[in-house]
VEXDREN-2710 file (C-alpha; in Angstrom, 1 decimal):
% VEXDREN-2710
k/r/px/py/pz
1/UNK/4.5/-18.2/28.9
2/UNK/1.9/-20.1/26.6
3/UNK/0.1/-22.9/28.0
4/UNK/-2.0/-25.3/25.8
5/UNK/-3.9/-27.4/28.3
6/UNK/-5.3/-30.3/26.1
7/UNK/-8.2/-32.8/27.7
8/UNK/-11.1/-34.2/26.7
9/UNK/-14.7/-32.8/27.1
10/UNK/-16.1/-33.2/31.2
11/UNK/-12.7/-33.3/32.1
12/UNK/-12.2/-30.5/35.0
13/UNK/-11.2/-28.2/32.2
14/UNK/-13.5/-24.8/32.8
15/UNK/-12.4/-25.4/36.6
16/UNK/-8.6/-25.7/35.9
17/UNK/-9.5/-22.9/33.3
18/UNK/-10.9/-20.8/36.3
19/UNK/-7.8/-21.3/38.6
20/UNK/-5.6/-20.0/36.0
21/UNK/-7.6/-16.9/35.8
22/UNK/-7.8/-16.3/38.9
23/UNK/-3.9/-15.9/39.2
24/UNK/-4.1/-12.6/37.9
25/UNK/-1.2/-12.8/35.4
26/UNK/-2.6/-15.1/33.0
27/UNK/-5.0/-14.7/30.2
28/UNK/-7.0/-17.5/29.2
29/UNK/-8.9/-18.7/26.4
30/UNK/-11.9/-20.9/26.1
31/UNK/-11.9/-23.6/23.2
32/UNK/-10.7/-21.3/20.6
33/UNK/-11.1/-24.0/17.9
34/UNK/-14.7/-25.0/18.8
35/UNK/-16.3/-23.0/15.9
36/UNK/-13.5/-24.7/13.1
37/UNK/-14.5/-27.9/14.4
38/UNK/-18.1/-27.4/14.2
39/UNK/-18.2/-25.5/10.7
40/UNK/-15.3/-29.0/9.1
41/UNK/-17.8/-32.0/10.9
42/UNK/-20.9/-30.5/10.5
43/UNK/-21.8/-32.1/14.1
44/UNK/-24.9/-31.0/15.6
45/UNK/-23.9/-29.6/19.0
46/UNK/-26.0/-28.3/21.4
47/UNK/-26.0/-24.5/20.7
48/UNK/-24.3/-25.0/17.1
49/UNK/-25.3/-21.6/15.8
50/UNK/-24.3/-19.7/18.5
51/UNK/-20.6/-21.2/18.7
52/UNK/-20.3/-20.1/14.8
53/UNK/-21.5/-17.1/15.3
54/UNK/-19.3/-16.4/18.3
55/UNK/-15.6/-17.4/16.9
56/UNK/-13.5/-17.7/14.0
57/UNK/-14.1/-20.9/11.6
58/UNK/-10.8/-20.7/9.7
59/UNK/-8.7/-22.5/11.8
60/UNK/-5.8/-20.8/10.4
61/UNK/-6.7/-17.8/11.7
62/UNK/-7.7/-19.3/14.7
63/UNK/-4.3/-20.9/15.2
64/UNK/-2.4/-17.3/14.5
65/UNK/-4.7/-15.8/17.2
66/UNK/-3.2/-18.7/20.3
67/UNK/-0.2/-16.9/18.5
68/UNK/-0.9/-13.1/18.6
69/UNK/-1.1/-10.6/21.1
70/UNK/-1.7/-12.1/24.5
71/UNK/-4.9/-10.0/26.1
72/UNK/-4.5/-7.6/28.6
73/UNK/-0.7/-7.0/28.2
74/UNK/-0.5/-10.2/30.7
75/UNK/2.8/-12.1/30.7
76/UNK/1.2/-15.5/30.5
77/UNK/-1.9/-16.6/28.4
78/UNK/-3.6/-20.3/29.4
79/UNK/-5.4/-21.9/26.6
80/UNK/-8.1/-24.3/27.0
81/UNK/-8.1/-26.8/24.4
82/UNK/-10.4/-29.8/23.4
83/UNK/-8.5/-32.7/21.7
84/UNK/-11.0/-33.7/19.9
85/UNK/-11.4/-30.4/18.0
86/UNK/-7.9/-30.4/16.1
87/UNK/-9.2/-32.1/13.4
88/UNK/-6.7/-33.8/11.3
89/UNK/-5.3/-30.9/9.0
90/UNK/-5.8/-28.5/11.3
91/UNK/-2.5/-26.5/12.0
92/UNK/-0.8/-27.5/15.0
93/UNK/2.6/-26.3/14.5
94/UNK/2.0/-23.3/16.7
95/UNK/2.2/-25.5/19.6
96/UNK/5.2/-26.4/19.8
97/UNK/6.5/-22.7/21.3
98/UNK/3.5/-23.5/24.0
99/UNK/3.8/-25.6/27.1
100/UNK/1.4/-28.5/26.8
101/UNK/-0.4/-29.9/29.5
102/UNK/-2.7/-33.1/29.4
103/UNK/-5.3/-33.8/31.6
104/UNK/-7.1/-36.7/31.6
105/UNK/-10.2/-38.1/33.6
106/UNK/-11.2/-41.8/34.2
107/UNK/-13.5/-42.7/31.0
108/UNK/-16.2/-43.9/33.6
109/UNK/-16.7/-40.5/35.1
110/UNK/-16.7/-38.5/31.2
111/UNK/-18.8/-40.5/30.0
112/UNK/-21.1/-40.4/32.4
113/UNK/-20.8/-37.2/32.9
114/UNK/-21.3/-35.9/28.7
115/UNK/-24.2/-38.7/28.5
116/UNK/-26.1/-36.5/31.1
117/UNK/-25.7/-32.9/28.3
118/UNK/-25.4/-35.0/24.6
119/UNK/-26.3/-38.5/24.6
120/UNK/-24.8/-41.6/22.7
121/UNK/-20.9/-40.2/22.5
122/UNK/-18.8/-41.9/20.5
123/UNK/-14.9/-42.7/21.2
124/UNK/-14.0/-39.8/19.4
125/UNK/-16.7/-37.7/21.2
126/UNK/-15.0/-37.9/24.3
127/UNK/-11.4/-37.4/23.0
128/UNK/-9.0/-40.4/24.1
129/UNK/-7.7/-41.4/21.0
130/UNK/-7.0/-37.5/19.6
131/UNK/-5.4/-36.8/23.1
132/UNK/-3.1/-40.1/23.0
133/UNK/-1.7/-38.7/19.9
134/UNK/-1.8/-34.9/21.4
135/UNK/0.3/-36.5/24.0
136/UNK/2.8/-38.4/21.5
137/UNK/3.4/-35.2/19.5
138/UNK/3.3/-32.3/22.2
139/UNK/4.6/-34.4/25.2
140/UNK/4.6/-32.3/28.6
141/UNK/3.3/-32.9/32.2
142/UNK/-0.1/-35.1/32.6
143/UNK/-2.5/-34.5/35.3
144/UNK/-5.2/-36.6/36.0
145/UNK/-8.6/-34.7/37.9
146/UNK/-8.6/-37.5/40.8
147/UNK/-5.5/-35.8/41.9
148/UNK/-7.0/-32.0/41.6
149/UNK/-10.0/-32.9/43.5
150/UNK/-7.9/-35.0/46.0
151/UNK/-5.5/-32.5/47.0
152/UNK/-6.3/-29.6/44.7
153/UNK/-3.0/-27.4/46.5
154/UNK/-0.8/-30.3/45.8
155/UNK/-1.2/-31.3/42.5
156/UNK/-1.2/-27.4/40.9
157/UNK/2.1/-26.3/43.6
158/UNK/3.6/-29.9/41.8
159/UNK/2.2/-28.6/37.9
160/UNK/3.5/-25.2/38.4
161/UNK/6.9/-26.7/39.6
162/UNK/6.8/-28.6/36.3
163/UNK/6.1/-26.2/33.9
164/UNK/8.2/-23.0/36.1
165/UNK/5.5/-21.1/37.2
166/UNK/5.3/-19.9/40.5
167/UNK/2.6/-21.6/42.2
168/UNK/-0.3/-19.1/43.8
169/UNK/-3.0/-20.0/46.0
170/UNK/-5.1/-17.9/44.2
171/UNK/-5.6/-20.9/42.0
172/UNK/-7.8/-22.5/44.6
173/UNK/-10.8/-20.0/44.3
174/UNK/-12.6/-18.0/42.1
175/UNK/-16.0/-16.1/42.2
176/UNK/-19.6/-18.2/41.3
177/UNK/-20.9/-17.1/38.2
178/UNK/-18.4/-17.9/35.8
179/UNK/-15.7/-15.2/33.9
180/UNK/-16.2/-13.0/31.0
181/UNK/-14.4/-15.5/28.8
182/UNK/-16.7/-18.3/29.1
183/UNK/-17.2/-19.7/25.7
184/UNK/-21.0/-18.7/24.2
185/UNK/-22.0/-22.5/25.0
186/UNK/-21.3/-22.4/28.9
187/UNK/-25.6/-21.4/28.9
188/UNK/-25.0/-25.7/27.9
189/UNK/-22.1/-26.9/29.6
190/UNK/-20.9/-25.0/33.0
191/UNK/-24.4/-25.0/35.3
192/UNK/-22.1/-26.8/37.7
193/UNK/-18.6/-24.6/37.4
194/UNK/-20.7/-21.5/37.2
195/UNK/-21.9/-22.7/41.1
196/UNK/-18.6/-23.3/42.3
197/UNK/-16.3/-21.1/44.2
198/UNK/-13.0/-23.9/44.2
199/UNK/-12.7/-27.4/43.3
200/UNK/-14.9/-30.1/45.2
201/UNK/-13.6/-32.6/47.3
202/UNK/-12.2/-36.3/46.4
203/UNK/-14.2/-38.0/44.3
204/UNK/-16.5/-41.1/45.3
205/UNK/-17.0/-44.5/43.6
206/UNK/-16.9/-44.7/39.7
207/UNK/-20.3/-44.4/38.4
208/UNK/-21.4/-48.0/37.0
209/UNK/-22.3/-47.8/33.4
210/UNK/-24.2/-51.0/31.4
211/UNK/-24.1/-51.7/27.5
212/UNK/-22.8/-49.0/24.8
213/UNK/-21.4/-46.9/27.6
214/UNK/-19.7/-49.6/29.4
215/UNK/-18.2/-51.0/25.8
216/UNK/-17.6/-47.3/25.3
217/UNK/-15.2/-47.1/28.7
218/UNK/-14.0/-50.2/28.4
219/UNK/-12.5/-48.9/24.9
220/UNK/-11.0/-45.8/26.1
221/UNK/-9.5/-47.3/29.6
222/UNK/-6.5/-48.6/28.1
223/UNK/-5.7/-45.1/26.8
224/UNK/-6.5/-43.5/30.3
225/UNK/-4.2/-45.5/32.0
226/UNK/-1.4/-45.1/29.8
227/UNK/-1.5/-41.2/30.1
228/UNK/-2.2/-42.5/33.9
229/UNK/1.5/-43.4/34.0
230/UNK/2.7/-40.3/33.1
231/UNK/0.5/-37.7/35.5
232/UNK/2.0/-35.5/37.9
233/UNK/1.4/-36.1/41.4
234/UNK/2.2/-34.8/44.8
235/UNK/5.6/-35.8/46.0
236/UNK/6.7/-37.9/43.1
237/UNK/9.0/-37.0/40.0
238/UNK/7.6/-37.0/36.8
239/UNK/7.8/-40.6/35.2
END
């Protein structure tokens, strides 16, 4: 099995990226079209020359590696994917033999939570509108990170139910200090993750934002709760 797990940027994703790894059967891969990206925008990340120099910028080529040979001779590879990076032209066609997977995060929280590593995102920073059309073209289960962090057991034995996968609670833990397939920029983006031995409990009040970033959540909200509708969730059928 293939799975394409498609989010946004601060979104749980290293985390859920961690749990699958720690399975044992799966391979994963970290952002495998972060350099393409980069190289066709021209954006100036935070640690810009080291994510071209660490992956392939073609995405064709990147695109025929989610394809190849999964690593270790495992029988399942997980694939962590930004929405935001499939840029439009970009192939996508090789996700359609995957199982997708969307996970989603109330704006409030990413954008609170990317303001605090690369300020002043944009809509398109953050990944709502690329997702929503992710979502439209490669539908498959939704999973929103309030349910994870509420009842992290629950919500991955209902996700593996989804996509038939055995669920393992093995997915639950994994050792600090991150995993060899980190991307180059988790010196950037995973101080917290890299801490971590599991995911942390419920999440408290939304964090209250004020001018561009409130205009900026207030944009992307109607998008979050429309993938909303659709997330997986303990107990209930998938709507």
């Amino acid at each position: 099995m293939r799975i394409a797990m498609w989010s946004g940027p601060r979104n749980l994703s290293t985390a859920m990226m961690y749990a699958f790894a720690a399975r044992g059967d799966c391979a994963v891969m970290d952002e495998p079209f972060y350099a393409a990206y980069l190289a066709a925008t021209g954006l100036d990340h935070p640690m810009r020359a080291e994510i071209l120099a660490s992956q392939p910028a073609d995405p064709a080529r990147v695109a025929a590696i989610c394809t190849g040979p999964i690593p270790g001779g495992k029988p399942h590879l997980y694939m962590k994917h930004m929405a935001h990076h499939m840029l439009p032209g970009f192939p996508l066609d090789w996700a359609q033999a995957c199982v997708n997977i969307h996970l989603i995060r109330h704006p409030a929280r990413v954008i609170a939570s990317y303001a605090a590593k690369r300020e002043n995102p944009t809509l398109e920073d953050i990944g709502f509108p690329q997702q929503q059309s992710l979502f439209e073209r490669l539908p498959g289960p939704v999973v929103d990170c309030a349910d994870i962090r509420r009842d992290p057991a629950g919500t991955l034995a209902r996700l593996c139910a989804e996509i038939g996968l055995p669920f393992s609670d093995r997915m639950l833990c994994w050792p600090a200090g991150g995993i060899a397939e980190d991307g180059v920029w988790a010196a950037h983006w995973y101080g917290a993750v890299h801490r971590s031995t599991g995911f942390d409990g419920a999440e408290g009040p939304l964090p209250e934002l004020s001018g561009d970033y409130a205009r900026l959540a207030e944009a992307a909200l109607p998008i979050y709760e429309r993938l909303r509708a659709a997330a997986t969730r303990p107990g209930e059928g998938h709507g």
